[in-house]
MDAnalysis code that builds the backbone (N, CA, C; Angstrom):
import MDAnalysis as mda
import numpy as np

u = mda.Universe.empty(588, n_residues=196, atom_resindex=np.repeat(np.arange(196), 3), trajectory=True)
u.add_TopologyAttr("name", ["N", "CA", "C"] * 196)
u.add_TopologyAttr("resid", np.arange(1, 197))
u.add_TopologyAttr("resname", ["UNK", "UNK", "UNK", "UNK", "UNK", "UNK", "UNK", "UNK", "UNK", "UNK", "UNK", "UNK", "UNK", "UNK", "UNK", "UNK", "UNK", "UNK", "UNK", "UNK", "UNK", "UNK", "UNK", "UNK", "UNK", "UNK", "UNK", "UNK", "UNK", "UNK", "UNK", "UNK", "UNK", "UNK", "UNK", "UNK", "UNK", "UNK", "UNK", "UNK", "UNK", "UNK", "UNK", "UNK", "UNK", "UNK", "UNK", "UNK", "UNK", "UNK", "UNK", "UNK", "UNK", "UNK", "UNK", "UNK", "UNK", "UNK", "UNK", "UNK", "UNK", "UNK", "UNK", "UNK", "UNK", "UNK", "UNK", "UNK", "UNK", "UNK", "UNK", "UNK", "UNK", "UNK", "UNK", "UNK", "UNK", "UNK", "UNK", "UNK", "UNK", "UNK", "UNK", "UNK", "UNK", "UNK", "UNK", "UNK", "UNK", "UNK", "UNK", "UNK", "UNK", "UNK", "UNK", "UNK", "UNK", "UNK", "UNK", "UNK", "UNK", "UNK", "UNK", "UNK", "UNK", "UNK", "UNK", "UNK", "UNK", "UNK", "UNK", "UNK", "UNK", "UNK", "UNK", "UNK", "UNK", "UNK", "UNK", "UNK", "UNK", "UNK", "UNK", "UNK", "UNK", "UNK", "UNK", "UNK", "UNK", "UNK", "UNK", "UNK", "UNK", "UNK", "UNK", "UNK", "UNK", "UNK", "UNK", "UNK", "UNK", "UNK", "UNK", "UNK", "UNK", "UNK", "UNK", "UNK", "UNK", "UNK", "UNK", "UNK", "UNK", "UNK", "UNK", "UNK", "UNK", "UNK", "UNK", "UNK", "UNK", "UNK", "UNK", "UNK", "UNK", "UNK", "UNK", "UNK", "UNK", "UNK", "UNK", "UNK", "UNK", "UNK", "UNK", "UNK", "UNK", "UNK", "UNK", "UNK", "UNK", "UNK", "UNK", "UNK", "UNK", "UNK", "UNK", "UNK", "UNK", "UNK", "UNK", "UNK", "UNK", "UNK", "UNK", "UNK"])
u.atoms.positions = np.array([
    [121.370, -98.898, 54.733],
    [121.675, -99.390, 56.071],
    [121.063, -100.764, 56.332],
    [119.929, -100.970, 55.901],
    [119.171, -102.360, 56.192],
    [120.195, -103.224, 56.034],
    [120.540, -102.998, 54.291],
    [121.789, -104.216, 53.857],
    [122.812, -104.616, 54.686],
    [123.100, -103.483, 55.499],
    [124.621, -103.855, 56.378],
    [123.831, -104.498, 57.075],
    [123.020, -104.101, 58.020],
    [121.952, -104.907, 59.029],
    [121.488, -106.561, 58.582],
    [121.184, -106.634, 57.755],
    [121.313, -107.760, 56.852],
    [122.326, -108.780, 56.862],
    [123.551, -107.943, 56.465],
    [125.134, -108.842, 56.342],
    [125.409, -109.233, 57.693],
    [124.791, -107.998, 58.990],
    [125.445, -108.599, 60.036],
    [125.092, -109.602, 60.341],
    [123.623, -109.495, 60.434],
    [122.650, -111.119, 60.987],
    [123.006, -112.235, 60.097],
    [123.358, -111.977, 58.880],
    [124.042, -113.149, 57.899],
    [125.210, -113.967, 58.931],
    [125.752, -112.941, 58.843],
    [127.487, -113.578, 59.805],
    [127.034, -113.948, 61.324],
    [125.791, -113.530, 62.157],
    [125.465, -113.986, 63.633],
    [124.836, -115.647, 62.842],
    [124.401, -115.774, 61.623],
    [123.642, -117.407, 61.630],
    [124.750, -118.145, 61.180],
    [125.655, -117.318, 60.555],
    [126.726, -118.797, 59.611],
    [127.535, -118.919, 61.356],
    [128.435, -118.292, 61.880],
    [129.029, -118.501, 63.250],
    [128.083, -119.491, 63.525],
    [126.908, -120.321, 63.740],
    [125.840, -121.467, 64.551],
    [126.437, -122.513, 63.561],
    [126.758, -122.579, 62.412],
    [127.206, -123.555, 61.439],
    [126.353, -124.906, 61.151],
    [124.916, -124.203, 61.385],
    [123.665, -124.925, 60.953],
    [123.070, -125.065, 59.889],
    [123.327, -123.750, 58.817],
    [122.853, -123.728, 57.633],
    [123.733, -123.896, 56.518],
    [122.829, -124.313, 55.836],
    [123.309, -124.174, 54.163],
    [123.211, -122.772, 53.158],
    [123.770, -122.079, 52.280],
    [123.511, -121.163, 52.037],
    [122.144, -121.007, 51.822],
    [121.970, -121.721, 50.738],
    [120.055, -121.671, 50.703],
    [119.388, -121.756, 51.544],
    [119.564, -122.315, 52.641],
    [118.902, -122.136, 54.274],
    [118.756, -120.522, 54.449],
    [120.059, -119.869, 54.434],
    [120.558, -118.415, 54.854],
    [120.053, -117.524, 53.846],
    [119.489, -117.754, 53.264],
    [118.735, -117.281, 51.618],
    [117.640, -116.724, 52.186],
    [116.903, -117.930, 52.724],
    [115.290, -118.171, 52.882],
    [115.616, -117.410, 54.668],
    [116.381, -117.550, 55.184],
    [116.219, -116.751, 56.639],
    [115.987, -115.180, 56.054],
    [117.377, -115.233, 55.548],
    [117.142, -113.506, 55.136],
    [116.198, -112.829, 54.356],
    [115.368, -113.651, 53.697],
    [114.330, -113.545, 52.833],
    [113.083, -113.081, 53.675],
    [113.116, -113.722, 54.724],
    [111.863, -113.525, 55.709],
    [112.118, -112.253, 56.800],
    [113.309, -112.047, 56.971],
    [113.821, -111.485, 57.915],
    [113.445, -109.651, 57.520],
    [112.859, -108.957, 58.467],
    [113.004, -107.444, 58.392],
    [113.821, -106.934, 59.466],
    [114.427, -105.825, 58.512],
    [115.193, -104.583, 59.538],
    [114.543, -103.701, 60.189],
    [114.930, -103.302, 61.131],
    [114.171, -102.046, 61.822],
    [115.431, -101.579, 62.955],
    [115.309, -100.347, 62.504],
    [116.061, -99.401, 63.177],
    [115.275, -98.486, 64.447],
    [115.816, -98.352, 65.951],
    [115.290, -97.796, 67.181],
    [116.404, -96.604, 67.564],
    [115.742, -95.668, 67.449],
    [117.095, -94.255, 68.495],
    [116.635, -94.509, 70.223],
    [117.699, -94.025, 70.080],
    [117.630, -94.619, 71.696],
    [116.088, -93.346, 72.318],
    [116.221, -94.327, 73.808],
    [114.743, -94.199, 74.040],
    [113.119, -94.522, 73.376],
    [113.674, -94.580, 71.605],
    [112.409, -95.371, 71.589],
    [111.903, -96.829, 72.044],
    [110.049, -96.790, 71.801],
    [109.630, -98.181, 72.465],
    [109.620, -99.355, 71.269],
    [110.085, -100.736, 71.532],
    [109.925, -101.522, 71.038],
    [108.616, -102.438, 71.266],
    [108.252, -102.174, 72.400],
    [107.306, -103.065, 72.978],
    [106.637, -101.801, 73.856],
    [105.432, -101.708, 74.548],
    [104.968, -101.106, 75.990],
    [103.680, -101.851, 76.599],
    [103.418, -101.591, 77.751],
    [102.272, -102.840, 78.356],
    [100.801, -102.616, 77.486],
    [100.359, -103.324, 77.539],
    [99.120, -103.869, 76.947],
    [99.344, -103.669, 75.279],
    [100.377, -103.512, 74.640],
    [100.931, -103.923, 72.986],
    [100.484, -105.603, 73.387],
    [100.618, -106.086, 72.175],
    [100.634, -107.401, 71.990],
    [102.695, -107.742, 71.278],
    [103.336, -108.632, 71.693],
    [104.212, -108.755, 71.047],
    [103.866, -109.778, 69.646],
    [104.518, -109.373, 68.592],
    [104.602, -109.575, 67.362],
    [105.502, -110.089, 66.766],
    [106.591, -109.578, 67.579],
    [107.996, -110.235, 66.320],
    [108.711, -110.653, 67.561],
    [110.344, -111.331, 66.861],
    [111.115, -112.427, 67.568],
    [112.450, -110.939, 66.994],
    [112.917, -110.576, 67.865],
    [113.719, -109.613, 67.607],
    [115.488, -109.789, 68.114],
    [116.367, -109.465, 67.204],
    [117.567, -109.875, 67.119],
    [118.522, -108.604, 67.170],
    [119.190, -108.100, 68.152],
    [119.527, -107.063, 67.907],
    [121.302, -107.381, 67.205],
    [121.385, -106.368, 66.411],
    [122.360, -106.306, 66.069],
    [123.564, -105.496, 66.084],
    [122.960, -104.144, 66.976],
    [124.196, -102.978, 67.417],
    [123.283, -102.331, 68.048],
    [123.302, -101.867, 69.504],
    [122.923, -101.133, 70.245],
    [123.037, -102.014, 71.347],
    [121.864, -101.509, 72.492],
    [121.367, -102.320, 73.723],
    [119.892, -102.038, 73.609],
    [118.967, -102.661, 74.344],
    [117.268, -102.495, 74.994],
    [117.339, -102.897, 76.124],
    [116.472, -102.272, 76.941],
    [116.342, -103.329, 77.725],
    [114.783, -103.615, 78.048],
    [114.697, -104.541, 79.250],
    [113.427, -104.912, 79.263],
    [112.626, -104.645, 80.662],
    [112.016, -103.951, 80.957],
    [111.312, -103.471, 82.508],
    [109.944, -103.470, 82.702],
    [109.436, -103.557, 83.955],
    [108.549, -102.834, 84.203],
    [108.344, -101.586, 85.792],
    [107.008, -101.493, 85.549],
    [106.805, -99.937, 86.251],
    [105.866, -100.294, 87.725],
    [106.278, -100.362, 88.557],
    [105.460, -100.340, 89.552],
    [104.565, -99.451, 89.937],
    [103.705, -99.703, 90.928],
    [102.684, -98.784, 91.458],
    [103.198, -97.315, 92.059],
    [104.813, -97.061, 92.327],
    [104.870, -95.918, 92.513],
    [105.836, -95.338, 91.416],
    [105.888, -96.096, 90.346],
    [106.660, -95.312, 89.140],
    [107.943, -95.817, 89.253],
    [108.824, -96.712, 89.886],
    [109.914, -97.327, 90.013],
    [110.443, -98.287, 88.963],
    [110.687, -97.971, 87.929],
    [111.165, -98.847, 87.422],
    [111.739, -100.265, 87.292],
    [111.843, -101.415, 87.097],
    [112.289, -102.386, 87.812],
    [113.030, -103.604, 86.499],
    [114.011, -102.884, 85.936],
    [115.253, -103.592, 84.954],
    [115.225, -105.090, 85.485],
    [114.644, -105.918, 84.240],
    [114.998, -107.691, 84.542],
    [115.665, -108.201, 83.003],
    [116.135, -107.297, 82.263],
    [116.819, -107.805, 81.161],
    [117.051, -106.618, 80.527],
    [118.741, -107.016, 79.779],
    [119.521, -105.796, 78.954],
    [119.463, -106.637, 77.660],
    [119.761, -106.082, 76.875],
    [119.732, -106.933, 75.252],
    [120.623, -106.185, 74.279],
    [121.616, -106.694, 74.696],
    [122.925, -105.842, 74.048],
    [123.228, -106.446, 72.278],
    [124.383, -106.344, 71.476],
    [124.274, -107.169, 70.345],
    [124.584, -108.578, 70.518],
    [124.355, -109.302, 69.017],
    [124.158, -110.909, 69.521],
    [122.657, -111.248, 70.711],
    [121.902, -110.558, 70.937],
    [120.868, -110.851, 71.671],
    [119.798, -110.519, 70.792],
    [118.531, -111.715, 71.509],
    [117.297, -111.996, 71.386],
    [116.537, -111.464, 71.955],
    [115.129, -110.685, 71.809],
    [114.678, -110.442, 72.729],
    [113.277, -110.156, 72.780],
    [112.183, -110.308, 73.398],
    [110.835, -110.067, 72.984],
    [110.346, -110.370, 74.581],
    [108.902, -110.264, 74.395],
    [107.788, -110.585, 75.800],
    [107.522, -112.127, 75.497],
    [108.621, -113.181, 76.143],
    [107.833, -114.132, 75.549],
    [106.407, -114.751, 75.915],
    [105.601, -114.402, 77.133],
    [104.567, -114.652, 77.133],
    [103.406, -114.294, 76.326],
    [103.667, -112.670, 76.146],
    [102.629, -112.042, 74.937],
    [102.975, -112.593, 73.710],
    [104.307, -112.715, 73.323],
    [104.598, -113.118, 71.983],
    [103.996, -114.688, 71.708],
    [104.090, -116.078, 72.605],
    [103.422, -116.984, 72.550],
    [102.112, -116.922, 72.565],
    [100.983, -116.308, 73.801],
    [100.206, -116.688, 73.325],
    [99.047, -115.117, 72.617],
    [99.849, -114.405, 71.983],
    [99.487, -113.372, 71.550],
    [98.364, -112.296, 71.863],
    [98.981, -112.470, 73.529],
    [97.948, -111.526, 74.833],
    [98.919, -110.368, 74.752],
    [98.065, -109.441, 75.496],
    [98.879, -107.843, 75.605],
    [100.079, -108.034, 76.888],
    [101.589, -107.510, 76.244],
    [102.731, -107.550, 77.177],
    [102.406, -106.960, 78.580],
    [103.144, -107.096, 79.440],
    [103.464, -106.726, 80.957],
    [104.604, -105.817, 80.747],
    [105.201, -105.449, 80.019],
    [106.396, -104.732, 80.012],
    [106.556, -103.891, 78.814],
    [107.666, -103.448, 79.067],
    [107.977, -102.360, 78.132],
    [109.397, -102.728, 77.901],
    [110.004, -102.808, 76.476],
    [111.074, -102.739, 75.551],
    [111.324, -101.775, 74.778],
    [112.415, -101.160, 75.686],
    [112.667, -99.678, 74.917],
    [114.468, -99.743, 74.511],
    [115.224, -99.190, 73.721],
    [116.373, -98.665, 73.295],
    [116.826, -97.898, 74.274],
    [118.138, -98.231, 74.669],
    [119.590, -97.718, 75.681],
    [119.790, -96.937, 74.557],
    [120.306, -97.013, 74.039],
    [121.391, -96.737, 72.591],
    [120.572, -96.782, 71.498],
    [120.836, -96.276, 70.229],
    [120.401, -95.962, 68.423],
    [120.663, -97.395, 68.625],
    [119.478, -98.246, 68.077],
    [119.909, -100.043, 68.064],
    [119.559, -99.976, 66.727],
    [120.039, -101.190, 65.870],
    [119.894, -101.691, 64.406],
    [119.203, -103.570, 65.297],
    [118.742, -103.534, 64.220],
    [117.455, -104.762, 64.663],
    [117.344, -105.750, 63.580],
    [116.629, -106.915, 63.964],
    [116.417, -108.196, 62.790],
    [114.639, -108.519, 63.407],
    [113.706, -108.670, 62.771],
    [112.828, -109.086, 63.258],
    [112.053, -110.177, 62.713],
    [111.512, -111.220, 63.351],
    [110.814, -111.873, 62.421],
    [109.254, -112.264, 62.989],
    [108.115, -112.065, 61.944],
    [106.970, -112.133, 62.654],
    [106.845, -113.754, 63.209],
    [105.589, -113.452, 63.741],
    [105.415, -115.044, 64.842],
    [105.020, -116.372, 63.564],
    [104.537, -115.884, 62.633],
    [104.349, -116.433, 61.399],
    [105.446, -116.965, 60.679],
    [106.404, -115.842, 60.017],
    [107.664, -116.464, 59.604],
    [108.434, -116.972, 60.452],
    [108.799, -117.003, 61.252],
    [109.591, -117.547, 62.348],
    [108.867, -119.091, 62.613],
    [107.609, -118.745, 62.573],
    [106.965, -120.975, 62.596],
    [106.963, -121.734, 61.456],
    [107.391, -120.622, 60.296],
    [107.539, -121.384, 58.844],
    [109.198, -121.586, 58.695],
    [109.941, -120.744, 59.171],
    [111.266, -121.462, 59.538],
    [111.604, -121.889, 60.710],
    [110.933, -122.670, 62.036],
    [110.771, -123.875, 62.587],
    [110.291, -125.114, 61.801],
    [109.471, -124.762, 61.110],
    [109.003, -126.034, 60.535],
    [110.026, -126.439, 59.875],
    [110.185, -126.112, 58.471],
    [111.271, -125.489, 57.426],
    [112.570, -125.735, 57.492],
    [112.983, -125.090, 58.293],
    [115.071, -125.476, 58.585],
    [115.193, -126.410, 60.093],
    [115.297, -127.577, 59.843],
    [115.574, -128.408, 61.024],
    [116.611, -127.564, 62.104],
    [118.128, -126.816, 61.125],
    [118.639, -126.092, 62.006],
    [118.350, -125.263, 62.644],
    [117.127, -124.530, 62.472],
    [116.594, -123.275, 62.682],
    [116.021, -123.850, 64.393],
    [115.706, -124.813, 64.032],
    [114.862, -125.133, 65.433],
    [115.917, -125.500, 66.101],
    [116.804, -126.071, 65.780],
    [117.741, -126.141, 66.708],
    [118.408, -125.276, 67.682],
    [118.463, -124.112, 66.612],
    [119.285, -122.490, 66.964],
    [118.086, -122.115, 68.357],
    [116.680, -122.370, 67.661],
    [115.753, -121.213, 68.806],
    [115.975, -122.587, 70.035],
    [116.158, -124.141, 70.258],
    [116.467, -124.450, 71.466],
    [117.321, -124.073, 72.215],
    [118.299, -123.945, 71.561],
    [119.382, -122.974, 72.230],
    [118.972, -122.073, 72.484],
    [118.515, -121.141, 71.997],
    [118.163, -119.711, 72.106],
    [117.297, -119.856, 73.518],
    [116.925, -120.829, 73.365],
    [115.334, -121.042, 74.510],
    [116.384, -121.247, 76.134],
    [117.220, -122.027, 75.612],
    [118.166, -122.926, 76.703],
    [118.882, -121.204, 77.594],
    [119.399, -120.919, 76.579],
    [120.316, -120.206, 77.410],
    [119.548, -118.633, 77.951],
    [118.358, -118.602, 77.724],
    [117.870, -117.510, 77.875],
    [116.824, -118.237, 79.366],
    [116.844, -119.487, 79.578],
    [116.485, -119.996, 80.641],
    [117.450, -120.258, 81.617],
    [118.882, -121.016, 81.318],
    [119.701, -120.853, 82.157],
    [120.014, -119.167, 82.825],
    [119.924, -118.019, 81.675],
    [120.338, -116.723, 82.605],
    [119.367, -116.337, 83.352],
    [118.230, -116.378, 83.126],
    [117.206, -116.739, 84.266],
    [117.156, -117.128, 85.648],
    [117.408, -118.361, 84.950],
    [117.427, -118.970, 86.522],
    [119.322, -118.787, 87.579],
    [120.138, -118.343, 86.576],
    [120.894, -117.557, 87.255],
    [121.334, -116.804, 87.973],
    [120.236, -115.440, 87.293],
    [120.001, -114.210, 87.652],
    [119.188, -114.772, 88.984],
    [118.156, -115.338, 88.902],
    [117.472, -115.913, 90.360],
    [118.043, -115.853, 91.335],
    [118.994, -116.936, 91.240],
    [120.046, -117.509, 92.067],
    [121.027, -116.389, 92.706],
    [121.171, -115.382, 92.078],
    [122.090, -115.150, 92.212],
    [121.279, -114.172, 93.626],
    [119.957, -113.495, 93.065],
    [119.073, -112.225, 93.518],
    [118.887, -113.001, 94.845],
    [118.903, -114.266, 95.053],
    [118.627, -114.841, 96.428],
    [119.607, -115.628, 97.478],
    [120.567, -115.595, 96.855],
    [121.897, -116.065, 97.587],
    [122.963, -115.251, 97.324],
    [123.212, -114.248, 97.236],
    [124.316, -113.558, 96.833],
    [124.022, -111.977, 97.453],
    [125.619, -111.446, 98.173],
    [125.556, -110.277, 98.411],
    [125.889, -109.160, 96.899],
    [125.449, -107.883, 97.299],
    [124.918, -106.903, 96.377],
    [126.633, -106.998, 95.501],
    [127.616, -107.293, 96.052],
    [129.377, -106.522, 95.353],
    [129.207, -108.221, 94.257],
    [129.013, -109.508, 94.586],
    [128.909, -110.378, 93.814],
    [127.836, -110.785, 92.955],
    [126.496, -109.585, 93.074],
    [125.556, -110.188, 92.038],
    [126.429, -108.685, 90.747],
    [127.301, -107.680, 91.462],
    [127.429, -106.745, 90.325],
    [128.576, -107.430, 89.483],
    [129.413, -108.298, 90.602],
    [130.852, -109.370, 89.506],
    [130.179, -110.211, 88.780],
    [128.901, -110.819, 89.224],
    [128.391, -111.527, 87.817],
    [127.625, -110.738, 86.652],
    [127.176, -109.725, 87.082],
    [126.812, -108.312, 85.754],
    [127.562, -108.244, 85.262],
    [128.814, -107.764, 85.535],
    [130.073, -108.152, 84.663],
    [130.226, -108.904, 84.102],
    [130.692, -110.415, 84.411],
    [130.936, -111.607, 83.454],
    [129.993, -111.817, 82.346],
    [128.509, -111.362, 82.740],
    [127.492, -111.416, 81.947],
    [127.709, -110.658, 80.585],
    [127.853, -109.486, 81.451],
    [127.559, -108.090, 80.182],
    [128.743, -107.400, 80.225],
    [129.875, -108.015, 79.785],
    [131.332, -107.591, 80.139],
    [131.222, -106.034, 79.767],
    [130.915, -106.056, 78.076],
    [130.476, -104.969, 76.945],
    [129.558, -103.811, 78.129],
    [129.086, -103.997, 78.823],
    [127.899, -102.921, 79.265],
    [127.970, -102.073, 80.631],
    [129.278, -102.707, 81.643],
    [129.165, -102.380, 83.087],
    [129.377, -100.589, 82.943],
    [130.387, -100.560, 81.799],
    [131.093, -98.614, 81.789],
    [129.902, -97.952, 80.531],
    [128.868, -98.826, 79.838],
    [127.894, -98.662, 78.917],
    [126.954, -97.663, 79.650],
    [126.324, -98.630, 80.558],
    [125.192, -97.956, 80.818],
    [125.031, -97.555, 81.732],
    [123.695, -96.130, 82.159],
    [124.007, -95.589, 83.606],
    [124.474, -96.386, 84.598],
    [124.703, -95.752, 85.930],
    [125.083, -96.612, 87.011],
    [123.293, -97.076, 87.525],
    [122.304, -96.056, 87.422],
    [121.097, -96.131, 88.259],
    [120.101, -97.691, 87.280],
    [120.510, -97.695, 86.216],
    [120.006, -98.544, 85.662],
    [120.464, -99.842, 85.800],
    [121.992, -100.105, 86.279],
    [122.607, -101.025, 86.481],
    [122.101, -101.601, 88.289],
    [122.073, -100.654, 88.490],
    [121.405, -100.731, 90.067],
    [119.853, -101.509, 90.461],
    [119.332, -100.818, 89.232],
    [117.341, -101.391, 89.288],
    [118.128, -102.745, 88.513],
    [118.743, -103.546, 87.854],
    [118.791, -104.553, 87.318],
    [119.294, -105.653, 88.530],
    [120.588, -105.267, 89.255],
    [120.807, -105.808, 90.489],
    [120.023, -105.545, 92.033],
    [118.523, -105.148, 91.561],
    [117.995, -104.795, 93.080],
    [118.512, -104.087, 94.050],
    [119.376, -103.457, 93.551],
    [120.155, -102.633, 94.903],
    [120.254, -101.135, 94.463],
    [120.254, -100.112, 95.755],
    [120.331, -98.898, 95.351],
    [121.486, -97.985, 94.701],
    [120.920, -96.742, 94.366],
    [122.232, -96.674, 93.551],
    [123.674, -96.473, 94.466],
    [123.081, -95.664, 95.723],
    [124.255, -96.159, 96.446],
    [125.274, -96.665, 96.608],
    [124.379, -97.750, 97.043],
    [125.305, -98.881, 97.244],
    [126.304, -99.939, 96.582],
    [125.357, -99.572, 95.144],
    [126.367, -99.932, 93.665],
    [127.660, -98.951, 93.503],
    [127.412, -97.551, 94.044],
    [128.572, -96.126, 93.423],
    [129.549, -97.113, 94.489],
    [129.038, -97.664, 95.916],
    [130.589, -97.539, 96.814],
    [130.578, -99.011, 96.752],
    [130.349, -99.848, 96.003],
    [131.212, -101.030, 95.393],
    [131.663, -101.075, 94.393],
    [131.504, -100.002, 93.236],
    [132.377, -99.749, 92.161],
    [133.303, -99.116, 92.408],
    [133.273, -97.897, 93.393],
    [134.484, -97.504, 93.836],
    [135.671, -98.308, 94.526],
    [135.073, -99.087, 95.314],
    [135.684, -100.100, 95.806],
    [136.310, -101.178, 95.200],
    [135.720, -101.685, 93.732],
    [136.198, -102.301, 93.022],
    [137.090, -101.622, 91.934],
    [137.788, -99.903, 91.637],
    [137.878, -99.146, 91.190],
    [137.302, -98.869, 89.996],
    [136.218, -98.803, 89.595],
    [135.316, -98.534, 88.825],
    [135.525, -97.046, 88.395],
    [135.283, -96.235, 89.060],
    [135.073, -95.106, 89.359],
    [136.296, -94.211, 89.438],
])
């Protein structure tokens, strides 16, 4: 299974059309698999993050737990996604959150080590993680935007456009803690939008 896991992340770096095969040699060379069943943890608070993680079939997502046990969804990580604590992972302090498996996920990981020896290493490589950096800041500050100017039926039409793959995926209550709104009020705008 690794190998397929392998071939896939092969075909997510040639699609960037940054490398050379021998580039894609030395990625995959560094690169480990790791397989999650759903519900397991990838990350939980006070872990330190370690690796730069690439999923390749499943979802995670990324939360934390408030003072009365409320869960509070601020990122899904479906395939084609990146995903880690990047504050713990930079400066290698214990996470705020927890990264756990929706779904049986297949994974790419690379430690904080190999991953700065291919920054250094593949000019394209650094290119790929600006991007990577870019657009994981633009959905950010999106998602912001959206949590502070937008009523509850148009922050769930941009969940959609976002995570086309995920709206009929994943519970409704989880989709709800990700858009701040109750589950409620998500069931009678999906109905409304015929969801349901």
């Amino acid at each position: 299974m690794s190998l397929l896991i392998l071939d896939y992340f092969e075909s997510y770096i040639r699609t960037q059309s940054l490398f050379s095969d021998e580039e894609i040699a030395t990625i995959k060379s560094l690169a480990i698999s790791k397989q999650l069943k759903k519900k397991q943890h990838l990350l939980r608070p006070g872990d330190i993050c370690r690796f730069h993680t690439f999923v390749c079939s499943g979802c995670l997502r990324s939360y934390r737990v408030d003072g009365n046990g409320s869960e509070h969804i601020f990122n899904f990580s479906p395939d084609n996604h990146w995903v880690c604590d990047p504050v713990s992972l930079a400066n290698q302090t214990p996470a705020d959150e927890f990264i756990d498996a929706l779904e049986d996920s297949a994974l790419i990981q690379f430690s904080v080590c190999n991953y700065k020896t291919l920054l250094q290493e593949i000019p394209g490589f650094n290119a790929l993680n600006t991007q990577i950096m870019a657009n994981d800041c633009r959905s950010s500050r999106d998602r912001i935007y959206m949590m502070i100017s937008h009523q509850a039926e148009e922050r769930y039409r941009h969940f959609i456009r976002s995570f086309p793959q995920l709206h009929q995926r994943l519970p409704i209550f989880m989709i709800a803690s990700y858009l701040g709104v109750k589950r409620e009020t998500l069931t009678r705008i999906r109905s409304n939008m015929g969801y349901l």
